[in-house]
LUMMAR-277068 format. One line per field, with one value per residue (C-alpha): residue in three letters; x, y, z. Coordinates in steps of 0.25 Angstrom, whole numbers, plus 5000, padded with zeros to 4 digits. Example, Ala and Ser with C-alpha at 12.3 -4.5 7.8 and 13.67 -1.06 7.14 Angstrom:
2
kolro	(ALA, SER);
x	(5049, 5055);
y	(4982, 4996);
z	(5031, 5029);
This chain:
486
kolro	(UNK, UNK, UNK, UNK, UNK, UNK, UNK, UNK, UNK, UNK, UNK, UNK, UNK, UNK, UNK, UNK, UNK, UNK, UNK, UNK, UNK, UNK, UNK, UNK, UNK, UNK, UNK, UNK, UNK, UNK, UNK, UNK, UNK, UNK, UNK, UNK, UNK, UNK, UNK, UNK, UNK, UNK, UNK, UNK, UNK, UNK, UNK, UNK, UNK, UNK, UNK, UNK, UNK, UNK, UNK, UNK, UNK, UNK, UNK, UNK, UNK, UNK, UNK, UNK, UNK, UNK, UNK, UNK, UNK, UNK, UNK, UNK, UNK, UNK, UNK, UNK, UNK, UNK, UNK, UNK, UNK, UNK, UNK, UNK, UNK, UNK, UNK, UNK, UNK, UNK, UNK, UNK, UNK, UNK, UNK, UNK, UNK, UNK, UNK, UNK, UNK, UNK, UNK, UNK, UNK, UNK, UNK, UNK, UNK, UNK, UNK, UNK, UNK, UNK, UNK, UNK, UNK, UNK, UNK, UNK, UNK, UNK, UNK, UNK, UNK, UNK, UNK, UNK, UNK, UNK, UNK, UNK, UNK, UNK, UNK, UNK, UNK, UNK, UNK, UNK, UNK, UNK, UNK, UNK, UNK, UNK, UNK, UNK, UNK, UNK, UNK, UNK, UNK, UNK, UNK, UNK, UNK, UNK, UNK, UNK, UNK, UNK, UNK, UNK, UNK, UNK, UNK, UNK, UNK, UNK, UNK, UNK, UNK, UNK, UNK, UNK, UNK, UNK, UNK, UNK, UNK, UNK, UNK, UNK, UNK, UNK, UNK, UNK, UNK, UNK, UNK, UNK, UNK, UNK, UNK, UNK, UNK, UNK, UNK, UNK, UNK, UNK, UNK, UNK, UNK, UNK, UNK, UNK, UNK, UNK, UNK, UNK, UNK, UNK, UNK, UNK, UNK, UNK, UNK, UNK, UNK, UNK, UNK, UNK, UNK, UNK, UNK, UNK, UNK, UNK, UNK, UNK, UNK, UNK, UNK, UNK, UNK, UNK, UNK, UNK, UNK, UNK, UNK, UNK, UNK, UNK, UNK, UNK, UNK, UNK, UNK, UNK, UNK, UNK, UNK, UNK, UNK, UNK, UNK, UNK, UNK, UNK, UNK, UNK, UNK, UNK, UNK, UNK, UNK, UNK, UNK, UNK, UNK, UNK, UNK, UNK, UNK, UNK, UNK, UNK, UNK, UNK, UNK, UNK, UNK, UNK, UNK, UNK, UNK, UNK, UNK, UNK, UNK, UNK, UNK, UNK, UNK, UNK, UNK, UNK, UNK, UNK, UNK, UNK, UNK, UNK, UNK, UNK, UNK, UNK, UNK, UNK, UNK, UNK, UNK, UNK, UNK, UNK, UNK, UNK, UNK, UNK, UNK, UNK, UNK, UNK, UNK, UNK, UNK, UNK, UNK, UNK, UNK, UNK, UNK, UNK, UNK, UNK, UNK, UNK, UNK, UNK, UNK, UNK, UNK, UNK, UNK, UNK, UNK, UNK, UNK, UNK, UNK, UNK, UNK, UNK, UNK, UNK, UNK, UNK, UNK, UNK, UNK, UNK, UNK, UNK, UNK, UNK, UNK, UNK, UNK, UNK, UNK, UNK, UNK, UNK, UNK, UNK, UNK, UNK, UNK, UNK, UNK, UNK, UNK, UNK, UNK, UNK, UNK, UNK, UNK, UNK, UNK, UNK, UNK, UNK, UNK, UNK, UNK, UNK, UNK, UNK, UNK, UNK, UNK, UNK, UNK, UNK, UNK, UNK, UNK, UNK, UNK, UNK, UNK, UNK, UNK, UNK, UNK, UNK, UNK, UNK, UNK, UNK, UNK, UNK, UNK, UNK, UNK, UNK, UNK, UNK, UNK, UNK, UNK, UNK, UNK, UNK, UNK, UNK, UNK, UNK, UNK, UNK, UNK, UNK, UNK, UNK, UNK, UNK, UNK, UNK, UNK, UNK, UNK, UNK, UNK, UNK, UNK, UNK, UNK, UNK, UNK, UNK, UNK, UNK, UNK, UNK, UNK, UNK, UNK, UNK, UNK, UNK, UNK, UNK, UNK, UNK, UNK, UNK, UNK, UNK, UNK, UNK, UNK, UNK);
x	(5250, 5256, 5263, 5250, 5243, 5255, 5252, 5236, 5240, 5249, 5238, 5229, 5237, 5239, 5225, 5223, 5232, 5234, 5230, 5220, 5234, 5240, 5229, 5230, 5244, 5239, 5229, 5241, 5249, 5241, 5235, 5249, 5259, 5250, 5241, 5243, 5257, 5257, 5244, 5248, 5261, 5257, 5244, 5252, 5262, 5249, 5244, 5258, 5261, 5244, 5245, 5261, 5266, 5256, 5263, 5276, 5272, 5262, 5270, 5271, 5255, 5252, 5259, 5253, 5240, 5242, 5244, 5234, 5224, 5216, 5205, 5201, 5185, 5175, 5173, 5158, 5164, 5175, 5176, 5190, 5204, 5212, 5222, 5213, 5209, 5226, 5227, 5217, 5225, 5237, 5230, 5227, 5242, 5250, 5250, 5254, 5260, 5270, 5277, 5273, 5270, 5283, 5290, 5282, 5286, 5301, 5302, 5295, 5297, 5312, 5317, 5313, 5298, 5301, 5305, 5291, 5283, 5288, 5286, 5272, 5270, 5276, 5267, 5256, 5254, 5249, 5237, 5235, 5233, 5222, 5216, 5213, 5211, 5201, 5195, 5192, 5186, 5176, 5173, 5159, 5152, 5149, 5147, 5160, 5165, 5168, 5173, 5177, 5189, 5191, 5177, 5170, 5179, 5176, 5160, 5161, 5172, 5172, 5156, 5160, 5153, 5157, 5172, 5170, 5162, 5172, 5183, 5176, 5175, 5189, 5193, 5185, 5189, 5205, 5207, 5195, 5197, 5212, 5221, 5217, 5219, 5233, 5237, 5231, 5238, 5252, 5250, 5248, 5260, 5265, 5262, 5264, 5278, 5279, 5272, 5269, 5253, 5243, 5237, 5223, 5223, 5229, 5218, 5208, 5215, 5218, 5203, 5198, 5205, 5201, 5186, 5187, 5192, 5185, 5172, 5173, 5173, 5182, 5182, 5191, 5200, 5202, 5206, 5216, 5220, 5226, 5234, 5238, 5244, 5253, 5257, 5261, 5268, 5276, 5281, 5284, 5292, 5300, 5304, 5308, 5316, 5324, 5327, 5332, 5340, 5348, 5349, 5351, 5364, 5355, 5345, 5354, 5355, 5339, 5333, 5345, 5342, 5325, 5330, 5339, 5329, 5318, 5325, 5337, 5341, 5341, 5329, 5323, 5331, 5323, 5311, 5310, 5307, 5293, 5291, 5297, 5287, 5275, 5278, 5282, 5268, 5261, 5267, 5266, 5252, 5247, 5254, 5252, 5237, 5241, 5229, 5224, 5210, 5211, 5216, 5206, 5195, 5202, 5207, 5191, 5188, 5197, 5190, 5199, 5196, 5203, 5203, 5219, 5222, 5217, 5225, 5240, 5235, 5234, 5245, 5254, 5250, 5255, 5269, 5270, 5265, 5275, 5286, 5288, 5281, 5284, 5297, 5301, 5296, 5305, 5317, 5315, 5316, 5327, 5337, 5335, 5339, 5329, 5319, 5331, 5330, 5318, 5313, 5302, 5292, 5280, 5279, 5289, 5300, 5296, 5298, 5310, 5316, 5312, 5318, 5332, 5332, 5325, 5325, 5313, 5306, 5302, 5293, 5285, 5286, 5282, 5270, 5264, 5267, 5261, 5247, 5245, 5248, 5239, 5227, 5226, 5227, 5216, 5207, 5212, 5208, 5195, 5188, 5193, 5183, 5172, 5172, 5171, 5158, 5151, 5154, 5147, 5135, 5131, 5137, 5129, 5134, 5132, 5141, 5153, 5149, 5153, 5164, 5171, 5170, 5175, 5189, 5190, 5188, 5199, 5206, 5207, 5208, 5221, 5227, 5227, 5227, 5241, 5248, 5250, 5235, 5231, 5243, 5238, 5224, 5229, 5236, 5225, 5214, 5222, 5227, 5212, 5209, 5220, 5217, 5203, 5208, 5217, 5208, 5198, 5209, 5217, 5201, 5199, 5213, 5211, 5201, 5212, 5221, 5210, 5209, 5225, 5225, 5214, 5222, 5235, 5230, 5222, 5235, 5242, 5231, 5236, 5221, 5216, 5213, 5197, 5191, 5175, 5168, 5167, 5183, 5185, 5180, 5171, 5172, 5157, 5152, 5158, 5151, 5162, 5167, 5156, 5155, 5162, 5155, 5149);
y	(5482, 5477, 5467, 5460, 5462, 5455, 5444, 5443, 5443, 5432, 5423, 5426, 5422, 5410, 5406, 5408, 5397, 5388, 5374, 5365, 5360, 5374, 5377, 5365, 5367, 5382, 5377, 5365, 5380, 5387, 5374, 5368, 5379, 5389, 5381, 5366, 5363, 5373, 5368, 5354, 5355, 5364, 5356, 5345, 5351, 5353, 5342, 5336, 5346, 5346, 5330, 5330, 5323, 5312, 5306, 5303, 5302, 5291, 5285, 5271, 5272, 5273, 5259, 5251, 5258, 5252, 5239, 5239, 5244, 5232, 5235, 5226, 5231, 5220, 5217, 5222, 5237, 5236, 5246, 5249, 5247, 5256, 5249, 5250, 5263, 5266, 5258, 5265, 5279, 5273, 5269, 5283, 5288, 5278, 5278, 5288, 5300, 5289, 5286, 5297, 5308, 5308, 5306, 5320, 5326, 5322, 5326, 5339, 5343, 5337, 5328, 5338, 5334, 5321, 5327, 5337, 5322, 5318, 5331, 5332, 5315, 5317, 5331, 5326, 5313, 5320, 5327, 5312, 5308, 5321, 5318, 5305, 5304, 5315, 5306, 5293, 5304, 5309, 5297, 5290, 5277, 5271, 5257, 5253, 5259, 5274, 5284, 5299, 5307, 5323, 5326, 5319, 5326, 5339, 5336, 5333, 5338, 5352, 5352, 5356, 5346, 5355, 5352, 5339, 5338, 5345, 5338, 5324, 5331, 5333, 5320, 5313, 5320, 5321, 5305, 5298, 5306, 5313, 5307, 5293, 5299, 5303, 5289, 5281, 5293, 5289, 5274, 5275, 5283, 5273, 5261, 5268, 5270, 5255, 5247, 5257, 5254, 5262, 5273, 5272, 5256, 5255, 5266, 5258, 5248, 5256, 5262, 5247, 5243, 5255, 5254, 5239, 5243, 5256, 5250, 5240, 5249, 5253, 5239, 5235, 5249, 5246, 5231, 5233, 5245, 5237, 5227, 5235, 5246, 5241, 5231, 5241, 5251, 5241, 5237, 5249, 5253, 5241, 5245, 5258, 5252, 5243, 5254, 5263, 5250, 5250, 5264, 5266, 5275, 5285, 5286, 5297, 5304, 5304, 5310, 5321, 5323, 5323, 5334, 5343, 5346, 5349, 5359, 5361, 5376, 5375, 5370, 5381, 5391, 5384, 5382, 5369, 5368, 5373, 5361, 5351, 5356, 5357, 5343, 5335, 5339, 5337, 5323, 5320, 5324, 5316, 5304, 5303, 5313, 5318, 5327, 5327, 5322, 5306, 5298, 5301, 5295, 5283, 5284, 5287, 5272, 5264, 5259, 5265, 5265, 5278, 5291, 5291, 5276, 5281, 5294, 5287, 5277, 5286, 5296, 5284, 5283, 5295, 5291, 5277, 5285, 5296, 5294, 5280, 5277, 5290, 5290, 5277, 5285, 5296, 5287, 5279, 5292, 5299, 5288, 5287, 5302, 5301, 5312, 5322, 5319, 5325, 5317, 5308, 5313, 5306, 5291, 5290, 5294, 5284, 5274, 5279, 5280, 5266, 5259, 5265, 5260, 5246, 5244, 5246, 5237, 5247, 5255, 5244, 5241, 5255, 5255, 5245, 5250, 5263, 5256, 5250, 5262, 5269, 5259, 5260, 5276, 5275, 5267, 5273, 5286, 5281, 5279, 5292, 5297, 5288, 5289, 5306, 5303, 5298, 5311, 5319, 5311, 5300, 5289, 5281, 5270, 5281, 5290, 5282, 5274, 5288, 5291, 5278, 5278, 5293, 5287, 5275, 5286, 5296, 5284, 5282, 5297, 5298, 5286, 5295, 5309, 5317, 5316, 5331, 5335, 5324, 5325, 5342, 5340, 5329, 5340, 5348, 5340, 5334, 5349, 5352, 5340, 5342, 5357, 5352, 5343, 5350, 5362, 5351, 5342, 5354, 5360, 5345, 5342, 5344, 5331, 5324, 5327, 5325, 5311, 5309, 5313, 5303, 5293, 5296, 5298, 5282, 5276, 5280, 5274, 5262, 5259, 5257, 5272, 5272, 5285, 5290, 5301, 5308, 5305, 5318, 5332, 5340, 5331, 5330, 5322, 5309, 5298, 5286, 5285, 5280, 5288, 5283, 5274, 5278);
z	(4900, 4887, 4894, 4899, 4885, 4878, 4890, 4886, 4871, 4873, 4883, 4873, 4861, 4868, 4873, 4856, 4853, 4864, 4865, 4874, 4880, 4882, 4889, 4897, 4900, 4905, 4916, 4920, 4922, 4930, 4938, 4942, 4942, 4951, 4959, 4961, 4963, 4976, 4979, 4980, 4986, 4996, 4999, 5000, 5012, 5020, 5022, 5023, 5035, 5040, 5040, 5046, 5035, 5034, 5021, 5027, 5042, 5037, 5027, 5034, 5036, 5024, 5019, 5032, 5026, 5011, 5017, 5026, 5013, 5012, 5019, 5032, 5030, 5027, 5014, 5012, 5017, 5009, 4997, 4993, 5000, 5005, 4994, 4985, 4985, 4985, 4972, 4965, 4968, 4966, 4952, 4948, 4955, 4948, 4933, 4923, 4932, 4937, 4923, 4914, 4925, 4928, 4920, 4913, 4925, 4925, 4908, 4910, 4924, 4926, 4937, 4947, 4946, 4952, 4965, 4964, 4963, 4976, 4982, 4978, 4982, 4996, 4999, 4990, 4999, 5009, 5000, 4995, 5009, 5013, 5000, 5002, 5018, 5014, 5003, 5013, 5026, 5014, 5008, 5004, 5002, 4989, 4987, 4982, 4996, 4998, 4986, 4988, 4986, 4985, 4978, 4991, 5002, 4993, 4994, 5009, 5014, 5009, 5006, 4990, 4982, 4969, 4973, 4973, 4961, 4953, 4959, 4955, 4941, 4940, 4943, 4936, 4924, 4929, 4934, 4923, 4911, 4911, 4920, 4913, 4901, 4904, 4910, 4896, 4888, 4894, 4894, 4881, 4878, 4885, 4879, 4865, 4867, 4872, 4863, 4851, 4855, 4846, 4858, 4851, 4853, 4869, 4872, 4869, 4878, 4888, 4888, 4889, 4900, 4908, 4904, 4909, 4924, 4926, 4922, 4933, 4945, 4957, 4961, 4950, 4949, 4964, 4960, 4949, 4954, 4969, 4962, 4949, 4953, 4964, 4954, 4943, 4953, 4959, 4946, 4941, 4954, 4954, 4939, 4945, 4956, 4945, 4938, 4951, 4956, 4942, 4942, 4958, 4955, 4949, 4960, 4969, 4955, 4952, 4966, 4963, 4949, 4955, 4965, 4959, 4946, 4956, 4963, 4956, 4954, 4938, 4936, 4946, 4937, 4924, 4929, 4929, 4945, 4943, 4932, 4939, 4952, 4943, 4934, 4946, 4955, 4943, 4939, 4954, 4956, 4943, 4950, 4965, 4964, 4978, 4980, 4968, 4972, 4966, 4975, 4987, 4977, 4979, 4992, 4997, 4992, 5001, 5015, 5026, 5043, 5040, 5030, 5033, 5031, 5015, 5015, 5020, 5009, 4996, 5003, 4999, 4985, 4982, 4988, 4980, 4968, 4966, 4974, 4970, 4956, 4950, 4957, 4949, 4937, 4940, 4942, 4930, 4923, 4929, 4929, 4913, 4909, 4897, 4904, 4903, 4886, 4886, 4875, 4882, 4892, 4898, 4899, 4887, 4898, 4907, 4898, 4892, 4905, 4911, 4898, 4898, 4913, 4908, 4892, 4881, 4889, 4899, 4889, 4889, 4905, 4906, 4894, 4903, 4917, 4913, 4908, 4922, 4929, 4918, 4918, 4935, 4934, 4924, 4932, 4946, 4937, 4933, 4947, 4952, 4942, 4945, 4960, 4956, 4947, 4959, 4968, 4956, 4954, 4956, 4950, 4939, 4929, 4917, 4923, 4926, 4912, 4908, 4917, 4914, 4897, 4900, 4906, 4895, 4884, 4891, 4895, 4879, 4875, 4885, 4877, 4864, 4870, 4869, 4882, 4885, 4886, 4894, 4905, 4904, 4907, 4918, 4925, 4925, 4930, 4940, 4944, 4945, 4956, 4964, 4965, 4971, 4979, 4985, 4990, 4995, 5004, 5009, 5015, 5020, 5024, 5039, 5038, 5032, 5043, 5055, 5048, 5050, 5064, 5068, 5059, 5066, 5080, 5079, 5073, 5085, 5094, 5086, 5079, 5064, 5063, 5059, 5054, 5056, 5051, 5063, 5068, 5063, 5067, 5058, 5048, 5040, 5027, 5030, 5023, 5021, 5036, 5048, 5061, 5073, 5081, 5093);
């Protein structure tokens, strides 16, 4: 009995004088450590077993699908293309988590979290893939062309309009306000260390910029978003690749060094598995989103003959996210050796790292790399909000006048903000969607799988696989796909 007072006394006292932070820090404990990380994982290795390894048996399928992603539909139907609506995840999946995400994870949680990224991309791309077949079946008309995502399969799907309302809550709330204010807060970070910038001063910038974009519809996010983030990608990877040519000799040496601190026996003995498991799922979950809820929003907008074509799609973003943007990170990083100084974390590292491979210069390279990657999450971030408002209520111009200046004053309060708080209450909300999610795809998920089965089975019949609302049994509340034809 004393042993339990003494405890009480002790939570107690530290309720008294713990901070906003610490108690953030508590809810990220108990959230991560007891729930999500098993939850994810173990999710994810059921629809990888449930679908037969759909994320590697369709691995081919899923390129020819890219390629073939602008759409053939007549003009007048056309809403947003498959590309498209890849972009527009990729906008939200590529940005902060693949500079200064990992290298967080890799300051904090060791190499080791490097190897728990990829673990989490290659089980995770199967959720990515239900999540988002799941999204298009569900789908509904608007007069841009269709929107949905796990608020709408949550509604009709499950029959739980609550769910859904609170999951389009939390959105809005995580992508709009949080998660943008975590990508201003590191580009300007960033561009601090670079350039010496005033933060007050490219706030103001940064929040301009956004407010010109996201004040001129999905239209143009889809628009900027198709040419701009393949474009910033490709040229951050060919950095990469430079810097693993020079340095190919160490290459051998990195996946070893990635392995051995994941499971080596001294860092079991320490601890410092269960941190490197804990940081590397939620470095990786902050970058790729694989079942987190977003990407379906986006994934629901594309015009498909099929809800698969869309699932194959957005199961490759997480793949080009992680294990080859973040994985350049990771490399950059290891090869320079500052990480094991411990006296940089963050985007700081990142930088660091790039510019003992390529000179000062590379600070700079990296300042601006990170603002395109930062400005296309913010406005990928932005309509996953917006297409949330109008599953709530409906949506009026005072409302999403509301919604947007909301975003441009987080959008500027993330510039200022200090960079732990803002990365805590990330993980939390993102922790939270994932949680809903999650429960709502694992109930649904044979819908996803009878989808893949008819895609599969009319492959093999050699046709352009074509999906109606009856082509699957016991299937009910479809709005966005027409009956077949008699």
């Amino acid at each position: 009995m004393d042993f339990i007072k003494d405890k009480m006394n002790d939570f107690l006292t530290w309720i008294q004088h713990a901070t906003a932070q610490d108690f953030i820090n508590l809810s990220n404990e108990i959230l991560w450590s007891y729930f999500l990380i098993f939850l994810l994982i173990g999710v994810g290795l059921y629809f990888t077993v449930k679908t037969r390894f759909v994320q590697v048996r369709l691995f081919g399928e899923m390129f020819r699908l890219l390629g073939d992603g602008f759409n053939r539909y007549p003009k007048e139907q056309r809403g947003i293309s498959s590309f498209q609506a890849f972009c527009i995840s990729a906008a939200s999946r590529v940005g902060i988590g693949n500079l200064a995400g990992v290298a967080g994870a890799i300051a904090l949680g060791g190499p080791g979290a490097v190897f728990w990224m990829w673990a989490l991309a290659v089980i995770g791309a199967a959720s990515g893939f239900v999540e988002s077949t799941l999204a298009q079946i569900y789908k509904v008309k608007d007069k841009s062309g269709f929107r949905g995502g796990p608020a709408y399969y949550m509604e009709k799907g499950l029959g739980k309009r609550w769910m859904g309302i609170l999951f389009a809550i939390l959105i809005m709330v995580c992508f709009g306000f949080v998660f943008n204010a975590v990508q201003a807060n590191t580009v300007t970070a960033a561009v601090e260390t670079a350039f010496g910038f005033d933060k007050n001063i490219f706030g103001i910038i940064l929040s301009i910029l956004t407010a010109i974009v996201i004040f001129g519809g999905v239209k143009r996010i889809a628009s900027i978003s198709t040419w701009l983030v393949p474009t910033m990608a490709t040229f951050y990877i060919f950095i990469a690749l430079f810097v693993m040519i020079v340095n190919f000799r160490q290459i051998p040496e990195v996946f070893m060094t990635i392995l051995s601190h994941a499971f080596g026996f001294q860092e079991f003995l320490g601890g410092g598995i269960g941190t490197a498991i804990t940081l590397g799922i939620k470095r990786g979950l902050f970058s790729n989103e694989a079942g987190m809820g977003s990407a379906p929003n986006a994934a629901a907008t594309a015009t498909v003959s099929h809800p698969v074509k869309q699932g194959l799609v957005q199961a490759l973003g997480v793949y080009v996210d992680t294990l080859l943007v973040c994985s350049a990170t990771a490399f950059i990083i290891l090869t320079s050796g500052i990480y094991k100084t411990g006296e940089v974390s963050g985007i700081e590292l990142t930088q660091a790292s790039l510019s003992s491979h390529m000179g000062d210069w590379a600070t700079i390279f990296i300042a601006i790399i990170l603002f395109f990657f930062a400005f296309t999450s913010i406005i990928g971030n932005y309509y996953y909000g917006e297409t949330n408002i109008e599953f709530i209520g409906k949506k009026t111009r005072t409302s999403i006048l509301i919604y947007r200046l909301c975003v441009v004053g987080m959008v500027m309060f993330g510039s200022v903000a200090h960079n732990e708080m803002v990365w805590s209450l990330a993980d939390i909300f993102m922790g939270l969607m994932a949680l809903f999610n999650l429960v709502a795809i694992v109930l649904l998920g044979k819908f996803a799988f009878a989808a893949l089965k008819d895609y599969t089975d009319q492959r093999k019949a050699g046709k352009d696989p074509v999906f109606y609302a009856d082509s699957i049994e016991g299937l009910t509340n479809i709005e966005g796909w027409e009956k077949r034809p008699k």
